[in-house]
N, C-alpha and C positions, 0 to 999 in steps of 0.2 A: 504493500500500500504506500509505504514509503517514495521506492521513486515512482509511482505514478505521479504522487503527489507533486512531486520536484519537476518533474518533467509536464506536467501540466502547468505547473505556475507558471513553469516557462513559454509556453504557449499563450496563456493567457495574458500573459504582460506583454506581448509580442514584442521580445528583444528589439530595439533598434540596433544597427550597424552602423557602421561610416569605413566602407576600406576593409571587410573582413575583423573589425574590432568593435566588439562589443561597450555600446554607450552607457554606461551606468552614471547615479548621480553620486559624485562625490562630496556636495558640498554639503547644503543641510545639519551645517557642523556650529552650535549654541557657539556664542563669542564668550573666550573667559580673559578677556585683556589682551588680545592678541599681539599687542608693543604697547610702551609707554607713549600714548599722546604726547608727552612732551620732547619725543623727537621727530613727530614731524613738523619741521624748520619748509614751511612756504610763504615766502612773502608775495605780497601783493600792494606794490607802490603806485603810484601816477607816474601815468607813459603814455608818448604821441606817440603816432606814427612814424612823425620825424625822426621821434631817438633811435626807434629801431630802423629805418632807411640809414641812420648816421653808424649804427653798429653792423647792417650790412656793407656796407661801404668801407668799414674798417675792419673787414674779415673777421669778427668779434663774435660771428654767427657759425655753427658748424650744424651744416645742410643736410651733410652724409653719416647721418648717425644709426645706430643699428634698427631705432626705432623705427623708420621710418623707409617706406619702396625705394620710392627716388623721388624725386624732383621733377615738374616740369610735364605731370600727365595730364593737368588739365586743358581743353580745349580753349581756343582761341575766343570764343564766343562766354564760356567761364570765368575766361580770365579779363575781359574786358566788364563784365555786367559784375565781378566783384569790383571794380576800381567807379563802376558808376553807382554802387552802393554808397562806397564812401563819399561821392559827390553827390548823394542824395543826403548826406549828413544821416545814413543807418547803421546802426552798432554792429561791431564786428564779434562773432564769436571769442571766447577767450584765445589766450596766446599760453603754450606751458612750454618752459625752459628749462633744463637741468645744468646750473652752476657748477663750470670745472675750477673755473677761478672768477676772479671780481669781472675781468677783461673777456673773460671767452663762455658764452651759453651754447649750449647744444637742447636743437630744435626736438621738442618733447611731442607735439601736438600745434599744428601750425604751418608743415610746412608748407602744402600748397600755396595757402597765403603769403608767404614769405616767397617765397619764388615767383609769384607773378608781381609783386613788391619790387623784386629785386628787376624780371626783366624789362618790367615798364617803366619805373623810374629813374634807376640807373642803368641797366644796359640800352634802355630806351631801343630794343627789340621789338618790341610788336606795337601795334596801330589799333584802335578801337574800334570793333568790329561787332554788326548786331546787338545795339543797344533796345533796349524795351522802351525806355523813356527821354533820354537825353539825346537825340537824334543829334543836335547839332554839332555834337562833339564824333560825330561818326564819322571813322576814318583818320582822325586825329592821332597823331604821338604825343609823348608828353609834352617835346617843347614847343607843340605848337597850341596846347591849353593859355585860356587867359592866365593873367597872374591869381586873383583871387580863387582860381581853382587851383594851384599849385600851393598856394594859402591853406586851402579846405584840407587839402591831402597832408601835408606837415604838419597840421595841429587837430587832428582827428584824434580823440583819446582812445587808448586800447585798454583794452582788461587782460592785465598780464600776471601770468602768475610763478615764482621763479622756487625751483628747487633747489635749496643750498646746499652747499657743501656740507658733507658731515651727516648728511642725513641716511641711518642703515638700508642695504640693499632689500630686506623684507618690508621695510616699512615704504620705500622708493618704488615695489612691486606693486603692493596694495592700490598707490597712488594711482598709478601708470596702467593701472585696472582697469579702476575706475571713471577713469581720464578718456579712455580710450574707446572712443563710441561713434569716431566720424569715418567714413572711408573705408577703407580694406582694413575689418578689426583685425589686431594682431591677436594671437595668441598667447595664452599664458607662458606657453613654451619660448615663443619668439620674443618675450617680452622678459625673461628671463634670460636669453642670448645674449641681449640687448644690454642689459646688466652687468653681466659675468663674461665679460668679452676677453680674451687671452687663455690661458691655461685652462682654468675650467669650462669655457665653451668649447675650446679647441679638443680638449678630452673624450664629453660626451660625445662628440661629433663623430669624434675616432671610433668609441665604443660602436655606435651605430652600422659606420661604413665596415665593421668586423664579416667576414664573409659566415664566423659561428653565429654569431645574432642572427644572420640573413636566413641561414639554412633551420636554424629553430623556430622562427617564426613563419617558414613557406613564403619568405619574400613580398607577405602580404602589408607590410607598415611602410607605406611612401613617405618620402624624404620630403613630399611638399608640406609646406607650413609645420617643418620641424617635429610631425609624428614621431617618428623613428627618434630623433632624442629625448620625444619627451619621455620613451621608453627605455632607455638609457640612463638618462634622471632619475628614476623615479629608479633605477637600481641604486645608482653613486648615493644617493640620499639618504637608502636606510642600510646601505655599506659601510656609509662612512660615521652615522648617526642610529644605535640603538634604535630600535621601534617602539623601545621603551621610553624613548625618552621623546617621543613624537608630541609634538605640539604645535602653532593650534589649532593647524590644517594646512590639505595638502601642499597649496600650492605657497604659504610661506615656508612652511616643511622643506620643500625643494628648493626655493631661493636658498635657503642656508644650506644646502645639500650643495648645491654645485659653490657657493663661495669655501667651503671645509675643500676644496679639491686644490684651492691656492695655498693651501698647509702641506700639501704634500712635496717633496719632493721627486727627482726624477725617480729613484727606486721604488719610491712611494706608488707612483705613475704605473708605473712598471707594472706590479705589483697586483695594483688595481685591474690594469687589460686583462693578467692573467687570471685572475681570478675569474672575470667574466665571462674568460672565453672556457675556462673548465668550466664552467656553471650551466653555460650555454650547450656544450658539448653532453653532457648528461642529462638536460631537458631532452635533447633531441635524442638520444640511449634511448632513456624510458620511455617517453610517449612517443614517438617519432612527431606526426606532421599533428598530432595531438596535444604539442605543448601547450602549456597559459591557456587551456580551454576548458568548460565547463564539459561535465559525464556525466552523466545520471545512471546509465547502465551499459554496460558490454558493447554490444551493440548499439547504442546511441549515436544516432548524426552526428557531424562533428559539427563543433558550435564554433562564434568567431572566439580571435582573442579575447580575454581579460587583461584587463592591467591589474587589477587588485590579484588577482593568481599570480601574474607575472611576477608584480613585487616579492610578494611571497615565497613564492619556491626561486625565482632566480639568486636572490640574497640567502635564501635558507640552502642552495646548492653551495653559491660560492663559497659560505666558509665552512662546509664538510672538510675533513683532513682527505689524503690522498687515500687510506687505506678506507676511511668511510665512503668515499664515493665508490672505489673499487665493494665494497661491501652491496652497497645500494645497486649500486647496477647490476648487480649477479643478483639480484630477487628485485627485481624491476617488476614481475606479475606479480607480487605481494604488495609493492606500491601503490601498481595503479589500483589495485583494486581498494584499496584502503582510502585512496583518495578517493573512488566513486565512491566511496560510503560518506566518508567526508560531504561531498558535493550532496547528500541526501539527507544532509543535517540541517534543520532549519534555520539553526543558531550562524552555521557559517556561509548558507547561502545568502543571508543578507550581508552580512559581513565580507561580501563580495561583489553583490547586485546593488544594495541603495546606502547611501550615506555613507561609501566608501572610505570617505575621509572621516570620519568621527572616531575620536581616538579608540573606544573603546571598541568598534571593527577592526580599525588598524588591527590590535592587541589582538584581537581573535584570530584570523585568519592567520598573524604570524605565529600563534603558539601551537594552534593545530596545525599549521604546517610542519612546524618541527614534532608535534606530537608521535603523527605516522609516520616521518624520518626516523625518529628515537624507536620506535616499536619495530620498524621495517629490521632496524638497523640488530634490535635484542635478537 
C-alpha cells in the first residue's frame, strides 16, 4: 500500500520538469534573522542625471559586470522614447550600483538606461527616431536639441541607490534578488557568479564541465542560465559547510558555500574535484542513468533529476573513505533497494519534494541518506 501511495502522490501532484529536473519548492522557509539588518549599508542620496552623464564620461561607471547581458540590446525606437521620457519631465525607474570604491560603481540594475545615456549624449551615436509625442525633435541628435532641452536632461533627478563597500556577499545576494525584476531575470545561480567571481566561480564551473558529473547525470543539466553549476553549488556548499550547520536557506546557504571555496587552497582545490568526481563515479556504479532520481519501486519509470537527492547522496558519497565506497558498490542491490524504501517514507519524501530548503528537511534527507549508507555498509 505503501508505494502505491508514493507513487500516486506522484501522479497526483503532476511533477513539473524544466530540462529532465525535477521543480520542487525550496523556499517556504519561516525567517529566523537571516543577517543583521545592520549590514545592509544602501545609501540613497540626491542625483541628476548630469552626475551620472559626468561619471560616464569619466569611466567611473563599469558597464561589463557579471550582473548584467551586455549592453546596447535595446532598439533604436527604445532608446529614443526613453530620452523623450525625460523630456516629458517623467521619473525614471530607480538606478542600483555596487561601490568598488568612492571613484568607481558597477552597474547593479540600470544598464540599458545607462547605455542609451551614454550613446546619445556623449557618443552622440544615434538620432531620435519614432517618437509618440514630441515629433519635432524627430530625427534630431543631441547637439542639435534647443538648449533648454539639454537643461531638462542634466538636471533630471534620478532615484539612485548605491551598494557600499563592506557590505556581506549573503546579504548583497538577498539584495540583488530582490532588485532584480526588469529584463532577462537573472538567476539565483547567475547572481551568485556575479558575486563570487575568480576562484570560487571559476571552480564550480570546472566541477560542472567534469565529463563524471556529465555521464551521472545522462547529460540532461544544460549549461544555459548556469543549471549545471547551480548543481555543483549546491554540492561545494554542504562539502564545504556541515548540513548541520545549514542556515537560513538555501540560497544564502550557497552564497556562503561558494565564498568558503576562497579558503581553500590549490591542494584544497584539488582535493575538492577529486572528491567529486569519486562521488560522481559511484552514483553512476549504483544506479546507472538512475542517479538523483526518485523510485518508488523496481520497476518504476525513471523520474527527472532531484536536486535535494543530489545534494544528499552526492556529499554523503564524497566523503565515504576508499574502502567504504569499494564496500558500497559491491552491495549496490542492497542500496538501491533501501533507498526505494527510503523514497516510500512519507517523512522523506517531502523532505525532498516541498520546502526543500527548511532546515529541518535539509536535516532529514541528509541523515537518512547516511542512515542506509551506514546499514548498506554493516
Amino acid at each position: 500500500m505503501k508505494k502505491i501511495k508514493m507513487e500516486q502522490l506522484w501522479n497526483d501532484h503532476a511533477i513539473k520538469t524544466k530540462d529532465d529536473i525535477e521543480i520542487t519548492n525550496e523556499e517556504n522557509v519561516s525567517i529566523e534573522v537571516p543577517f543583521d539588518p545592520n549590514l545592509i549599508k544602501i545609501r540613497n542620496h540626491p542625483f541628476t542625471l548630469g552626475a551620472l552623464i559626468d561619471r560616464i564620461e569619466h569611466n567611473e561607471l563599469n558597464f561589463q559586470t557579471a550582473f548584467q547581458r551586455k549592453e546596447g540590446l535595446w532598439t533604436i525606437t527604445q532608446m529614443s522614447r526613453l530620452m523623450e521620457s525625460i523630456f516629458l519631465k517623467l521619473p525614471l525607474p530607480a538606478f542600483y550600483f555596487d561601490e568598488k570604491n568612492e571613484n568607481y560603481w558597477e552597474v547593479i540594475d540600470g544598464l540599458q538606461r545607462c547605455s542609451v545615456i551614454k550613446e546619445f549624449v556623449i557618443k552622440k551615436s544615434i538620432t531620435l527616431t519614432n517618437l509618440e509625442f514630441l515629433h519635432q525633435f524627430e530625427g534630431l541628435a543631441y547637439d542639435e536639441l534647443p538648449r533648454d532641452i539639454h537643461r531638462r536632461i542634466k538636471t533630471t533627478p534620478l532615484t539612485i541607490y548605491v551598494i557600499e563597500r563592506g557590505t556581506p556577499k549573503e546579504v548583497k545576494f538577498n539584495i540583488f534578488k530582490r532588485i532584480n525584476t526588469q529584463g532577462l531575470i537573472l538567476t539565483p545561480q547567475e547572481i551568485r557568479h556575479a558575486l563570487n567571481q575568480g576562484k570560487p566561480a571559476d571552480t564550480v564551473a570546472s566541477l560542472a564541465n567534469l565529463s563524471e558529473f556529465k555521464k551521472a547525470t545522462c547529460n540532461k543539466i544544460k549549461a544555459m542560465r548556469m543549471e549545471d553549476r547551480d548543481f555543483t553549488t549546491r554540492f561545494v556548499s554542504f562539502y564545504l559547510i556541515p548540513s548541520e550547520k545549514y542556515q537560513p536557506d538555501l540560497d544564502s546557504f550557497m552564497t556562503k558555500g561558494m565564498a568558503e571555496i576562497d579558503k581553500l587552497d590549490s591542494e584544497g582545490i584539488k582535493n575538492l574535484k577529486n572528491s567529486f568526481k569519486k562521488s560522481m563515479n559511484l552514483a553512476w556504479e549504483i544506479f546507472k542513468e538512475d542517479a538523483f532520481r526518485k523510485r518508488f519501486h523496481e520497476n518504476d519509470r525513471r523520474k527527472p533529476l532531484n536536486k535535494a537527492i543530489f545534494e544528499a547522496i552526492s556529499v554523503s558519497f564524497a566523503k565515504l573513505s576508499i574502502e567504504q565506497r569499494e564496500k558500497l558498490r559491491s552491495k549496490a542491490g542492497i542500496f538501491r533497494t533501501k533507498f526505494i524504501e527510503l523514497n516510500n517514507s512519507d517523512r522523506f519524501y517531502k523532505a525532498i519534494s516541498s520546502g526543500t530548503g527548511q532546515k529541518e528537511n535539509v536535516n532529514i534527507r541528509f541523515k537518512e541518506i547516511q542512515r542506509i549508507i551506514n546499514e548498506t555498509l554493516e
